[in-house]
N, CA, C and O atoms as a MOPAC input file, in Angstrom:
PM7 MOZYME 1SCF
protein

 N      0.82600 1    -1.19200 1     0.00000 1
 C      0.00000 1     0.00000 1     0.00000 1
 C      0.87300 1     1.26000 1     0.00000 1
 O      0.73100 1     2.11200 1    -0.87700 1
 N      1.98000 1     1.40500 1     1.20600 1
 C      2.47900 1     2.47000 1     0.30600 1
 C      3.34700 1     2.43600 1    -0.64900 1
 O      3.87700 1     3.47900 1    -1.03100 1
 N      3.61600 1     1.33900 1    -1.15200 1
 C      4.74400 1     1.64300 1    -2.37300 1
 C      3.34700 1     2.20800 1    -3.85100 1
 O      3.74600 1     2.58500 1    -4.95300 1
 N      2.48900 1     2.16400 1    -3.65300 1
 C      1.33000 1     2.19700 1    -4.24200 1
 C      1.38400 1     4.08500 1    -4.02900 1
 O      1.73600 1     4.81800 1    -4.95300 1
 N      1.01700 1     4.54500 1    -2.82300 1
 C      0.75300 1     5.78800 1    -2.70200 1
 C      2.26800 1     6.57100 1    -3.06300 1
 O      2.56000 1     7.66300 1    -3.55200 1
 N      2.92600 1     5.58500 1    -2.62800 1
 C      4.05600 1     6.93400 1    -3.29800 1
 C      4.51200 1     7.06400 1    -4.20700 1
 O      5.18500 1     8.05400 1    -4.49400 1
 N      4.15100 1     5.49500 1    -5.42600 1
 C      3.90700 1     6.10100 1    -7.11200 1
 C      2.85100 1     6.98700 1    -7.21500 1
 O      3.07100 1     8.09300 1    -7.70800 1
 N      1.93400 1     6.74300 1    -6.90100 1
 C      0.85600 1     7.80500 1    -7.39200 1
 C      1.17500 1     9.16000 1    -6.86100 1
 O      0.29600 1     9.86500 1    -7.35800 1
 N      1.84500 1     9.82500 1    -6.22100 1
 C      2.46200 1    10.75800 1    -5.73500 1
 C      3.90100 1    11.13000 1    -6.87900 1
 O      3.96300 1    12.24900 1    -7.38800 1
 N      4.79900 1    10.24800 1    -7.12700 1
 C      5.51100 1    10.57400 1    -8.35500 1
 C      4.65000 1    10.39100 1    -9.52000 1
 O      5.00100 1    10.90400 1   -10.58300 1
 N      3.92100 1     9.94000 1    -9.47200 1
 C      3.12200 1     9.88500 1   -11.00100 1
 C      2.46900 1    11.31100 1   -11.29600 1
 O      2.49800 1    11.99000 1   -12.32200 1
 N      2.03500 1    11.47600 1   -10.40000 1
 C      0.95600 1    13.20500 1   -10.01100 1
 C      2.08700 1    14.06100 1   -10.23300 1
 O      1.59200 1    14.75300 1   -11.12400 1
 N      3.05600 1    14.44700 1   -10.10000 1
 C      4.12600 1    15.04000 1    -9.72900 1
 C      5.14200 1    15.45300 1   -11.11500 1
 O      5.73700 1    16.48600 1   -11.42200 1
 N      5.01400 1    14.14100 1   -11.74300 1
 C      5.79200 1    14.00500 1   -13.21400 1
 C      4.64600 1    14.78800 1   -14.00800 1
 O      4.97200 1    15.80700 1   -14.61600 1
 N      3.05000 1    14.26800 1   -14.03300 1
 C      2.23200 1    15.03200 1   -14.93900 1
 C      2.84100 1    16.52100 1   -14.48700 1
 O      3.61100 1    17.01500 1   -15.31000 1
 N      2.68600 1    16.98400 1   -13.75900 1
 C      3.10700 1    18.34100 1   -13.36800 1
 C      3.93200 1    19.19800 1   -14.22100 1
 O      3.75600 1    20.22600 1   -14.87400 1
 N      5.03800 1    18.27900 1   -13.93900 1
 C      6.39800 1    18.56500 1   -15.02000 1
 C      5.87400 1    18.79600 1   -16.46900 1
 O      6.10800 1    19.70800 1   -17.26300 1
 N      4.94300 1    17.47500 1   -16.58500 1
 C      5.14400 1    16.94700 1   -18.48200 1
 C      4.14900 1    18.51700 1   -18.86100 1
 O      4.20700 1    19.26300 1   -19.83800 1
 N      3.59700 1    18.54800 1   -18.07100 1
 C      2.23300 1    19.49100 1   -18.69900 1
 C      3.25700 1    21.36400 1   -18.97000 1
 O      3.42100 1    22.08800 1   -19.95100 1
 N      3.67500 1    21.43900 1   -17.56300 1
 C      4.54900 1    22.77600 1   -17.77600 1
 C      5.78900 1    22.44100 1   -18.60900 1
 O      6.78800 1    23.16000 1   -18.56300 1
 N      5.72800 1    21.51200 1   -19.25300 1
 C      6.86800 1    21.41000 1   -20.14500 1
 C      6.46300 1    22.12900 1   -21.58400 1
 O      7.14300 1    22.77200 1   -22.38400 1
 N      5.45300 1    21.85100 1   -21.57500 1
 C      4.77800 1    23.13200 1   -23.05400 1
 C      4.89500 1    23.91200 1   -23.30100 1
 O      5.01200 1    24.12800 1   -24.50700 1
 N      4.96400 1    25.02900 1   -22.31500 1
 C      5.36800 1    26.54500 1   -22.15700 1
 C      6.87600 1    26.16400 1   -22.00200 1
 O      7.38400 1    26.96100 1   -21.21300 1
 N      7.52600 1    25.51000 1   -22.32400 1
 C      8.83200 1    26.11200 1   -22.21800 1
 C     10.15100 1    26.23300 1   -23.54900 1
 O     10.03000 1    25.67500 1   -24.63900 1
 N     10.82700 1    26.70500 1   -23.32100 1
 C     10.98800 1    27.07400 1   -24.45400 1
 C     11.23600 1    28.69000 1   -25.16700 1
 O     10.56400 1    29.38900 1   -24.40900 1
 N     11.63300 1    29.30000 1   -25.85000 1
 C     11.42300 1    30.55500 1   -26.09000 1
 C     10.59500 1    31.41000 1   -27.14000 1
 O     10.77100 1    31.31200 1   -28.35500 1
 N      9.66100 1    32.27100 1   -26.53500 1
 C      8.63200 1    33.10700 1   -27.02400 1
 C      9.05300 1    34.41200 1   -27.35500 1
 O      9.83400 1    35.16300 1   -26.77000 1
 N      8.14400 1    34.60800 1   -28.80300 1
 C      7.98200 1    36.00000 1   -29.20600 1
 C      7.49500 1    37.29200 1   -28.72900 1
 O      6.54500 1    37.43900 1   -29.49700 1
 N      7.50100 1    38.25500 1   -28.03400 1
 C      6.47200 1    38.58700 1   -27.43100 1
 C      5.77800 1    39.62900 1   -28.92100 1
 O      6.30800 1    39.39000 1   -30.00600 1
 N      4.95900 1    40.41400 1   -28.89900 1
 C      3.94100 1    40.47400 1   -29.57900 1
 C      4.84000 1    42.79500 1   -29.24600 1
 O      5.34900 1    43.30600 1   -28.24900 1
 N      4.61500 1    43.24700 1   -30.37200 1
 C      5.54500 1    44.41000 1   -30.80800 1
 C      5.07900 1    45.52200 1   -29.57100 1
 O      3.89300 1    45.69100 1   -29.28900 1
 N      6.11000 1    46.19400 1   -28.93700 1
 C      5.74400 1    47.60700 1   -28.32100 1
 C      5.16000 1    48.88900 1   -29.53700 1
 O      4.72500 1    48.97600 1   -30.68500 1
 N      5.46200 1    49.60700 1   -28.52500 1
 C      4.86200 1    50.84900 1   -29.20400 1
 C      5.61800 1    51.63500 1   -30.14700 1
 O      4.98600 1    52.48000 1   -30.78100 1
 N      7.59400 1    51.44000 1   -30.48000 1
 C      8.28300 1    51.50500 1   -30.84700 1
 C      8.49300 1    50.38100 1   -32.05500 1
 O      9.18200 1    50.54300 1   -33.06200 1
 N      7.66700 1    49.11600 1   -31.67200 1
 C      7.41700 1    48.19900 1   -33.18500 1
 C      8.81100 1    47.19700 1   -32.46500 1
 O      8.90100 1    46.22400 1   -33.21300 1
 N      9.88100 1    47.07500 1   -31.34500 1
 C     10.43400 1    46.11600 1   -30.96100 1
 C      9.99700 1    45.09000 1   -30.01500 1
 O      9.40400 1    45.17400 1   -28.93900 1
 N     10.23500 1    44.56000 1   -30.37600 1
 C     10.04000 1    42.70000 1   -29.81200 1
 C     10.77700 1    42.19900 1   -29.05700 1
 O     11.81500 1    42.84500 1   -29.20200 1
 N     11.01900 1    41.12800 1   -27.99800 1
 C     12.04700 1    40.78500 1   -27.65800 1
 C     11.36200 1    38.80200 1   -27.79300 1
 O     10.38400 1    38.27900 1   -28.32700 1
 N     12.58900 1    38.27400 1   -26.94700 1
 C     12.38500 1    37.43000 1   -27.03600 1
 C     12.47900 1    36.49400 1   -25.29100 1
 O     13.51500 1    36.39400 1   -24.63300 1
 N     11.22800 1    35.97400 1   -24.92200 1
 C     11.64300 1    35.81200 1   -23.87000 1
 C     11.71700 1    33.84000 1   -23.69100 1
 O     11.26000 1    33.05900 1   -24.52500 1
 N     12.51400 1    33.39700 1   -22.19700 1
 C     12.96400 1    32.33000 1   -22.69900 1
 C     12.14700 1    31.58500 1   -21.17500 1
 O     12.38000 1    31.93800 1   -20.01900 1
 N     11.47900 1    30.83900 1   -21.47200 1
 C     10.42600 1    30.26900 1   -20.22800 1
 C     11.56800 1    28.95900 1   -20.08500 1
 O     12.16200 1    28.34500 1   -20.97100 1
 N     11.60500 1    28.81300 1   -18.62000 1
 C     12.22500 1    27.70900 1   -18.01600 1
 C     11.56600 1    27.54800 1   -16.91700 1
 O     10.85600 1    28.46100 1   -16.49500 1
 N     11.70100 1    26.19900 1   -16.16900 1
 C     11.68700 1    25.71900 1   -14.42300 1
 C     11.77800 1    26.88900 1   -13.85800 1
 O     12.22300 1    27.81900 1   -14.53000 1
 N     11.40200 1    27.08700 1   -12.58900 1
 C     12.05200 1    27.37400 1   -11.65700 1
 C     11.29100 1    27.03500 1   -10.27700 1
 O     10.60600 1    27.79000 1    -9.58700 1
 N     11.55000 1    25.94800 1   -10.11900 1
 C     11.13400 1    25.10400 1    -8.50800 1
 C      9.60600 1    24.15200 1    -9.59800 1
 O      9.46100 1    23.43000 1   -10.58500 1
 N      8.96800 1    24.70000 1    -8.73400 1
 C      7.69100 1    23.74500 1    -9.24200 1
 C      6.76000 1    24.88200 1   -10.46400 1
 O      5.90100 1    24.54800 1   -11.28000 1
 N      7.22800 1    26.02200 1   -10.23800 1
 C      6.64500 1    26.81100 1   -11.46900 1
 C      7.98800 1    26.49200 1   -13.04100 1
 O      8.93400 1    25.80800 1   -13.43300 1
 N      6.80300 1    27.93000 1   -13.45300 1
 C      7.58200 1    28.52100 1   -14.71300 1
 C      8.11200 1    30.13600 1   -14.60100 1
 O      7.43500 1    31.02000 1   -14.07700 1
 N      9.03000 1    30.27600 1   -15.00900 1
 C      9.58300 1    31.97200 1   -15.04900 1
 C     10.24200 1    31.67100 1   -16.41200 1
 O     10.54500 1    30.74600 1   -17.16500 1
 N     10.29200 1    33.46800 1   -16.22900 1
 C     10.59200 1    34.23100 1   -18.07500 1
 C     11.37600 1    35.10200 1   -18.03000 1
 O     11.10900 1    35.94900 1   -17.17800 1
 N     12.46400 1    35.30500 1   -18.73000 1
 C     13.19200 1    36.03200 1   -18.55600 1
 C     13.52000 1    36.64500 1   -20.30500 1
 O     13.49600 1    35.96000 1   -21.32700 1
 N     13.74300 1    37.77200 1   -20.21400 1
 C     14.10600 1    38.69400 1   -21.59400 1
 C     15.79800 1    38.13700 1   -22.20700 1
 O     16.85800 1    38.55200 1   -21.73700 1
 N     15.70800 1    37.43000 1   -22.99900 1
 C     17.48400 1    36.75400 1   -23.33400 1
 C     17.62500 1    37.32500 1   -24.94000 1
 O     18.60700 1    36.98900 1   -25.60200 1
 N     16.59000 1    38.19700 1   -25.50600 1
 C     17.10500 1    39.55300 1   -26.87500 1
 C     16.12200 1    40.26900 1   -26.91200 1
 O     15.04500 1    40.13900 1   -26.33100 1
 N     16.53700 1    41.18500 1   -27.72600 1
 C     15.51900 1    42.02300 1   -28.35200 1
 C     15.59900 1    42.53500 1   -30.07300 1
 O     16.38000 1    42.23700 1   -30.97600 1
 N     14.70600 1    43.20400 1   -30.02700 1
 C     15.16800 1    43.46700 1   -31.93900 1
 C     13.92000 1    44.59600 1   -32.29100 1
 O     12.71700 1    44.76500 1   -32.09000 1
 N     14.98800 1    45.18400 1   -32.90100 1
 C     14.25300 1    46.60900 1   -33.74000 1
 C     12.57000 1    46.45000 1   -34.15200 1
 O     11.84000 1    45.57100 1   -33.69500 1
 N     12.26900 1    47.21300 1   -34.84800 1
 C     11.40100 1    47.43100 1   -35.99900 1
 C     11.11800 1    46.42500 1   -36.95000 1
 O     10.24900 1    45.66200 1   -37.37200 1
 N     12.69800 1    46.94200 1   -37.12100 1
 C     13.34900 1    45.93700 1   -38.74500 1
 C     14.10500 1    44.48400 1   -38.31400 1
 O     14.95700 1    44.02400 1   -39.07400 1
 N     13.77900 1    43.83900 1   -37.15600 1
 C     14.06500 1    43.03900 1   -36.59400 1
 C     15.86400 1    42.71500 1   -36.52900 1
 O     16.37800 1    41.60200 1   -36.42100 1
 N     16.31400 1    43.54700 1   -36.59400 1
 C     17.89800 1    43.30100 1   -36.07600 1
 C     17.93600 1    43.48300 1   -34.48300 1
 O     17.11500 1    44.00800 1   -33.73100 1
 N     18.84900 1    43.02900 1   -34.29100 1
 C     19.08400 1    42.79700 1   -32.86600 1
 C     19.38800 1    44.34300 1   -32.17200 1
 O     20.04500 1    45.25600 1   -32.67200 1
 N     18.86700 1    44.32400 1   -31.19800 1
 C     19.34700 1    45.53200 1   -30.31700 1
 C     19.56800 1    45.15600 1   -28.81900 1
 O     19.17800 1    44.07300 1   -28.38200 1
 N     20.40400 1    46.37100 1   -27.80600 1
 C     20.44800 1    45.89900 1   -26.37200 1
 C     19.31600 1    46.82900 1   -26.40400 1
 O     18.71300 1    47.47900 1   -27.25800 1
 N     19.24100 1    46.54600 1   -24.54300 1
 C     18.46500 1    47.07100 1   -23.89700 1
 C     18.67200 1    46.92400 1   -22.81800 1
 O     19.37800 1    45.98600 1   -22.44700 1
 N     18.04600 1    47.92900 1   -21.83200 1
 C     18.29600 1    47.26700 1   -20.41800 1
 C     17.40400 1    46.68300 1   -19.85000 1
 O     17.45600 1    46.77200 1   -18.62300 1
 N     16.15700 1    45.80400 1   -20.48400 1
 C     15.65200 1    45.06300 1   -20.08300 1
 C     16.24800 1    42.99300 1   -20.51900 1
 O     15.70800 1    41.99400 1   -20.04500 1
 N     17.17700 1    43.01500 1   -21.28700 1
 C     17.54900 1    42.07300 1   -21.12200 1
 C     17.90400 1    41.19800 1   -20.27200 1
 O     18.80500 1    41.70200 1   -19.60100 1
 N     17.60100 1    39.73600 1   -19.79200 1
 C     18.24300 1    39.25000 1   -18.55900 1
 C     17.21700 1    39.70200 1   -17.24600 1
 O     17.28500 1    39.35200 1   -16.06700 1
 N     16.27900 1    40.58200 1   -17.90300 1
 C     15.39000 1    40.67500 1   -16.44900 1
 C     14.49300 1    39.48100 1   -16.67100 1
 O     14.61000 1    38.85500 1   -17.72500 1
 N     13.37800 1    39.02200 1   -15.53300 1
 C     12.48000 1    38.44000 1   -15.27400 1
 C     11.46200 1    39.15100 1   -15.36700 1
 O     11.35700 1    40.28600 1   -14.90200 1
 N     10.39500 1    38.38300 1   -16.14100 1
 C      9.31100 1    39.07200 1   -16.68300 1
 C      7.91400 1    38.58400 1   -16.38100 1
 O      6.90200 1    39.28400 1   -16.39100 1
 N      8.00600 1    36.96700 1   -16.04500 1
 C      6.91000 1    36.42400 1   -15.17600 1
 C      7.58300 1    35.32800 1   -14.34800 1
 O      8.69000 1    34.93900 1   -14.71900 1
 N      7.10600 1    34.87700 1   -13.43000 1
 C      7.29300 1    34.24300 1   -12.58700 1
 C      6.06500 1    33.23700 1   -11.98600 1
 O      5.02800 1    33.27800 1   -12.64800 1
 N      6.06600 1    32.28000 1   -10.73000 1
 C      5.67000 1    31.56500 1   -10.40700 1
 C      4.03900 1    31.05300 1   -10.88600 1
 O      3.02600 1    30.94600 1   -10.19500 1
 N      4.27100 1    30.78100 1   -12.42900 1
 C      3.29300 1    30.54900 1   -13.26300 1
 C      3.35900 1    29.02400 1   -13.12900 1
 O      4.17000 1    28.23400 1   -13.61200 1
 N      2.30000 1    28.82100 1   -12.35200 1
 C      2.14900 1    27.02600 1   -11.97400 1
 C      0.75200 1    27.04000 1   -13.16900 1
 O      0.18100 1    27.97600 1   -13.72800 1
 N      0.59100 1    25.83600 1   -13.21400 1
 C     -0.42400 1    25.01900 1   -14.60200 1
 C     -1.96300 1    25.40900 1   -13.38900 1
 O     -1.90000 1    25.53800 1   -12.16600 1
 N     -2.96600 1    25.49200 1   -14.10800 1
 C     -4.44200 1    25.36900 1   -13.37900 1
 C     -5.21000 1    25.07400 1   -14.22900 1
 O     -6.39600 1    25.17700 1   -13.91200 1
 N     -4.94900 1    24.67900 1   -15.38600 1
 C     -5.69200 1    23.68600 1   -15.82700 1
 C     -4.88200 1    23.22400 1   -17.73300 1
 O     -3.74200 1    23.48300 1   -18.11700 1
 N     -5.92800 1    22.55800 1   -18.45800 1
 C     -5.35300 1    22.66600 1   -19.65500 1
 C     -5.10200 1    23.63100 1   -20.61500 1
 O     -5.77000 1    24.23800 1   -21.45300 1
 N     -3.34700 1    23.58300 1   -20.06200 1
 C     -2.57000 1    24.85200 1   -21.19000 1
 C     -2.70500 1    25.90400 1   -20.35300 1
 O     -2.18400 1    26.98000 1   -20.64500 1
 N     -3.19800 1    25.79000 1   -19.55800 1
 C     -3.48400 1    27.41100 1   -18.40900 1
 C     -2.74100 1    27.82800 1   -17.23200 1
 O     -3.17400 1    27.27400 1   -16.22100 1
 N     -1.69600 1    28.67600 1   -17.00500 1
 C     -0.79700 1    28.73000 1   -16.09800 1
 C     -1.31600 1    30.56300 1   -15.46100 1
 O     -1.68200 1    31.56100 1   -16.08200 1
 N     -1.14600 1    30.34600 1   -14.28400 1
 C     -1.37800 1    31.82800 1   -13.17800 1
 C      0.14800 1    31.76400 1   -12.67000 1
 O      0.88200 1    30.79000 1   -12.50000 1
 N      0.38100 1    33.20300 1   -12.48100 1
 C      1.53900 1    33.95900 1   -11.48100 1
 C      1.26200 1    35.20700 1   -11.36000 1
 O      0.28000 1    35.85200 1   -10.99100 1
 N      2.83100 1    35.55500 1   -11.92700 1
 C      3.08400 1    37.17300 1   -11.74300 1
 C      3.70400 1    37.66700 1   -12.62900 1
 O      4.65400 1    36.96900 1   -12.98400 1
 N      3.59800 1    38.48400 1   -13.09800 1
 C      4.31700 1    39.11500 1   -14.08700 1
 C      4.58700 1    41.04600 1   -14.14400 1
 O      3.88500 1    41.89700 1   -13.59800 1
 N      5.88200 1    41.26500 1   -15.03000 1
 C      6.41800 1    42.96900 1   -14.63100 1
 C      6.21100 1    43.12400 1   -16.07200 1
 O      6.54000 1    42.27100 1   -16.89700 1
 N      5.79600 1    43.95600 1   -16.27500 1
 C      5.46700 1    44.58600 1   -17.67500 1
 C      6.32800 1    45.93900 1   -18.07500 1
 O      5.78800 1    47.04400 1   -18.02700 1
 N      8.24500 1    45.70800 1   -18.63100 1
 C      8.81700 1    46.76000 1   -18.81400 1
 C      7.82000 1    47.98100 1   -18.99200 1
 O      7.63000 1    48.83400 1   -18.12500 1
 N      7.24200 1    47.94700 1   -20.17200 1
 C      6.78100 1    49.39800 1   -20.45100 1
 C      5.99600 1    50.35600 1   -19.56900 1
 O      5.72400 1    51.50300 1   -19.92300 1
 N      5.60100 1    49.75600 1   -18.24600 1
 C      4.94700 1    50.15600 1   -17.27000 1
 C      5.53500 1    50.56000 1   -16.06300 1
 O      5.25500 1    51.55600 1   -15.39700 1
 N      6.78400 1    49.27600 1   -15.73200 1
 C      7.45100 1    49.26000 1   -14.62600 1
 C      6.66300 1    48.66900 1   -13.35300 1
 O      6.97300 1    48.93700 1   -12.19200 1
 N      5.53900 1    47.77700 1   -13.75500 1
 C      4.71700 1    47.55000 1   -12.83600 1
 C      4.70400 1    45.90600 1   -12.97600 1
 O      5.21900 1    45.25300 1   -13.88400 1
 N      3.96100 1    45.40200 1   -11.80500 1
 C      4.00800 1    43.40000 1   -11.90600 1
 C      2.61000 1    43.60000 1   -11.41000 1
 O      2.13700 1    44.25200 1   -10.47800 1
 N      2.12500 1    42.86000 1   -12.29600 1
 C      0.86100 1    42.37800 1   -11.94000 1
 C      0.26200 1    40.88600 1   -11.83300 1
 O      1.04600 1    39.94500 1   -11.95400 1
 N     -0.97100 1    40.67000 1   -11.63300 1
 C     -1.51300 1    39.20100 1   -11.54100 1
 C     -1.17600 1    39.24200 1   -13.09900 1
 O     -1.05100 1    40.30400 1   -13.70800 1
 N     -1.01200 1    37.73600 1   -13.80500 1
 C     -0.77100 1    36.79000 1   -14.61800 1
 C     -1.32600 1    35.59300 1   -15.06600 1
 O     -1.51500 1    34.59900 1   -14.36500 1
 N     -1.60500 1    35.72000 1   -16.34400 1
 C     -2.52300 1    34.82400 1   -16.83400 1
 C     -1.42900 1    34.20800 1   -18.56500 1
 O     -1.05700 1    34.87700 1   -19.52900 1
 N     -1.25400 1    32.73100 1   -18.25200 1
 C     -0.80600 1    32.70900 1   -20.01700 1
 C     -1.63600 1    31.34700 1   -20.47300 1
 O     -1.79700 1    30.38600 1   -19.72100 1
 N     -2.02800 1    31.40900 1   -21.53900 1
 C     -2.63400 1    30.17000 1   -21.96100 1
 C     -2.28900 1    30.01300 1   -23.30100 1
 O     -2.42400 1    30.89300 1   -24.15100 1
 N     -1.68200 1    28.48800 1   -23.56300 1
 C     -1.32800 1    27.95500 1   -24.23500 1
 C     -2.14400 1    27.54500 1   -25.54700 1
 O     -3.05400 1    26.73900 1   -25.35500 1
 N     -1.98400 1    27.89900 1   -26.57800 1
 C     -2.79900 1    27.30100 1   -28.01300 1
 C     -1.77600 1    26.89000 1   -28.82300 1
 O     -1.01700 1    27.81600 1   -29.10900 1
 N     -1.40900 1    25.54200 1   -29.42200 1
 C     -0.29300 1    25.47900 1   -30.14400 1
 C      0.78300 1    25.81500 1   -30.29700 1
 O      1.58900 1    25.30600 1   -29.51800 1
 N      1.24900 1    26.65600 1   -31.18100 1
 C      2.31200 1    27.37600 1   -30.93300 1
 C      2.64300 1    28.75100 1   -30.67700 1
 O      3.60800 1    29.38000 1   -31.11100 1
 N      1.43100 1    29.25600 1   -29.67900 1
 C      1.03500 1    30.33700 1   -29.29000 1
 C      0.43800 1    30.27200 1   -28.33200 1
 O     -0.42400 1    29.46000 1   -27.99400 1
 N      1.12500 1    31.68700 1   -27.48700 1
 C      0.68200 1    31.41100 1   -25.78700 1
 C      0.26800 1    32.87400 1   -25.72900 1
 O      0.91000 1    33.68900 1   -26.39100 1
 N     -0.74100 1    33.25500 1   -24.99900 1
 C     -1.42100 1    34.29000 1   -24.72000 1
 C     -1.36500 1    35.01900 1   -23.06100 1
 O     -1.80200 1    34.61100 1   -21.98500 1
 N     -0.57800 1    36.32600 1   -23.46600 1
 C      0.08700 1    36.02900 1   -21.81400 1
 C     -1.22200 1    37.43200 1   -21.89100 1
 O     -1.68800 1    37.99100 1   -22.88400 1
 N     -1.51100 1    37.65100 1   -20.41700 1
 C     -2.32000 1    38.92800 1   -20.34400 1
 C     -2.09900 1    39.19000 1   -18.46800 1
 O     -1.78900 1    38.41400 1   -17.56400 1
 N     -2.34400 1    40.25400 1   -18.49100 1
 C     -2.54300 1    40.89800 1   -16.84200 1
 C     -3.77500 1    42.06200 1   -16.42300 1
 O     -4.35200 1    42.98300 1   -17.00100 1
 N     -3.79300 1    41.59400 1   -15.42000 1
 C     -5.06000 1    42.74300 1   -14.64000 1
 C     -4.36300 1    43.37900 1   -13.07200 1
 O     -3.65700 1    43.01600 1   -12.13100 1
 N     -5.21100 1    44.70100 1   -13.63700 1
 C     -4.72300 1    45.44800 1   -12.49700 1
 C     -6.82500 1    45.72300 1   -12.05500 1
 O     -7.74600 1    46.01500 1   -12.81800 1
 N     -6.82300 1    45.42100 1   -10.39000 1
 C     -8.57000 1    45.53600 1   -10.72300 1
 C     -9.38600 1    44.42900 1   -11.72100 1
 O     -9.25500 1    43.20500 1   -11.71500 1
 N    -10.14200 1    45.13700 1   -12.45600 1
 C    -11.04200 1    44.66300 1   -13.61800 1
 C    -10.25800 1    45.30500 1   -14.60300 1
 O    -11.06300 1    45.50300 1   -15.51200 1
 N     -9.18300 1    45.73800 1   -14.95100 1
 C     -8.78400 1    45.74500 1   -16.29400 1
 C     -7.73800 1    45.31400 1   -16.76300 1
 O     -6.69200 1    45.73000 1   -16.26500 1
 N     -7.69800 1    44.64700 1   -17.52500 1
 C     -6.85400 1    43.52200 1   -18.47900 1
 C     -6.54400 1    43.97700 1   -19.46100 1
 O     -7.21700 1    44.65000 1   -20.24100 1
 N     -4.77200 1    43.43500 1   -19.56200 1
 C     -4.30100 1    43.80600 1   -20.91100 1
 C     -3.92000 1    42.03400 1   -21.57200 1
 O     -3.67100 1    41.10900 1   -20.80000 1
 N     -3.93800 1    41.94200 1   -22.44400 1
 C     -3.09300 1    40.46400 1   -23.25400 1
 C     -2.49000 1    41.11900 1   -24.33700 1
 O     -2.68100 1    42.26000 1   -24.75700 1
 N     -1.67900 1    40.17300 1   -24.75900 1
 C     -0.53000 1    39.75700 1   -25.91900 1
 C     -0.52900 1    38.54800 1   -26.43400 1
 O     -0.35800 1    37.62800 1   -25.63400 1
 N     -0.67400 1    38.28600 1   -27.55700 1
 C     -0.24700 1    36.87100 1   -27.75300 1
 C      1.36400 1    36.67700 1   -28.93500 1
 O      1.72800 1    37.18700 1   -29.99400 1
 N      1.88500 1    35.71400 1   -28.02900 1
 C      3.30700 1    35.51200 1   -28.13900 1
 C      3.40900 1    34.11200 1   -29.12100 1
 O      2.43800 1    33.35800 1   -29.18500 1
 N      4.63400 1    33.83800 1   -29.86000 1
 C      4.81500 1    33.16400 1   -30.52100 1
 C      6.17400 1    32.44200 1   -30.58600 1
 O      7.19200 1    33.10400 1   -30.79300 1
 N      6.22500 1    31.14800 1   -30.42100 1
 C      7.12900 1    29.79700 1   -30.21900 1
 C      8.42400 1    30.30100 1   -31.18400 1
 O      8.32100 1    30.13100 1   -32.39900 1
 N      9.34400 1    30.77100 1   -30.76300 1
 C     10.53900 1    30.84800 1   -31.47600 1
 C     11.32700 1    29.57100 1   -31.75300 1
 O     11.84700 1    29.38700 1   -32.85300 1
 N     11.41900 1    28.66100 1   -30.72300 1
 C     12.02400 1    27.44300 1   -30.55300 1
 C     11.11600 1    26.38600 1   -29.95100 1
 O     11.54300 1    25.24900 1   -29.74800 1

C-alpha cells in the first residue's frame, strides 16, 4: 500500500512537469509601441515557470540591447488547468508586476494581466 501511494504521488508530480513542459521554451512577445520585440525564454524554476528577456530586436528586426535584457518578466506561473498557467508578471513598459494569466494554443501562448477589472493580453509566438 504504500509503495502504491508513493507512485501515485511521483506519477501526479511528473504530470506536473510533463504538462509545464509546453510553455517552455522561447517566445515571441507580440511588438511595443516603438514596433520592438524581444524574445523571452520560459524555463523551471522550482515547481513553477519563469521568463526572462534573453534579446531584443528593432522594428526591422535586427538585434538591439536594452536594459531590459536578462530581467524576469513572469514568474511563479504554476499550470491550473489545460494549457493554463497563473503567477506574476512585470510589464517593462509600465514598470509595474501584476496578476498573470498565459494560456497555451499550439504554438502560441497568450500572456495577459489585470490590475482591478482591467486587463491587458498579448499573444506571443514559439521561437524554438
Amino acid at each position: 500500500m504504500r509503495f502504491f501511494m508513493l507512485m501515485t504521488v511521483f506519477i501526479t508530480g511528473l504530470g506536473t512537469v510533463v504538462s509545464a513542459a509546453s510553455v517552455l521554451g522561447t517566445w515571441q512577445t507580440g511588438p511595443d509601441k516603438k514596433g520592438q520585440v524581444a524574445h523571452v525564454e520560459a524555463r523551471p524554476c522550482g515547481e513553477a515557470v519563469c521568463g526572462w528577456i534573453v534579446r531584443s530586436y528593432d522594428a526591422e528586426g535586427k538585434p538591439i540591447t536594452t536594459a531590459n535584457i536578462g530581467k524576469r518578466v513572469f514568474w511563479n506561473m504554476t499550470p491550473v488547468g489545460d494549457g493554463e498557467y497563473r503567477g506574476r508578471a512585470w510589464v517593462p513598459a509600465h514598470d509595474r508586476e501584476y496578476a498573470a494569466r498565459m494560456a497555451l494554443e499550439g504554438r502560441q501562448l497568450t500572456v495577459s494581466g489585470c490590475v482591478g477589472p482591467f486587463c491587458q493580453s498579448q499573444v506571443w509566438s514559439r521561437v524554438e
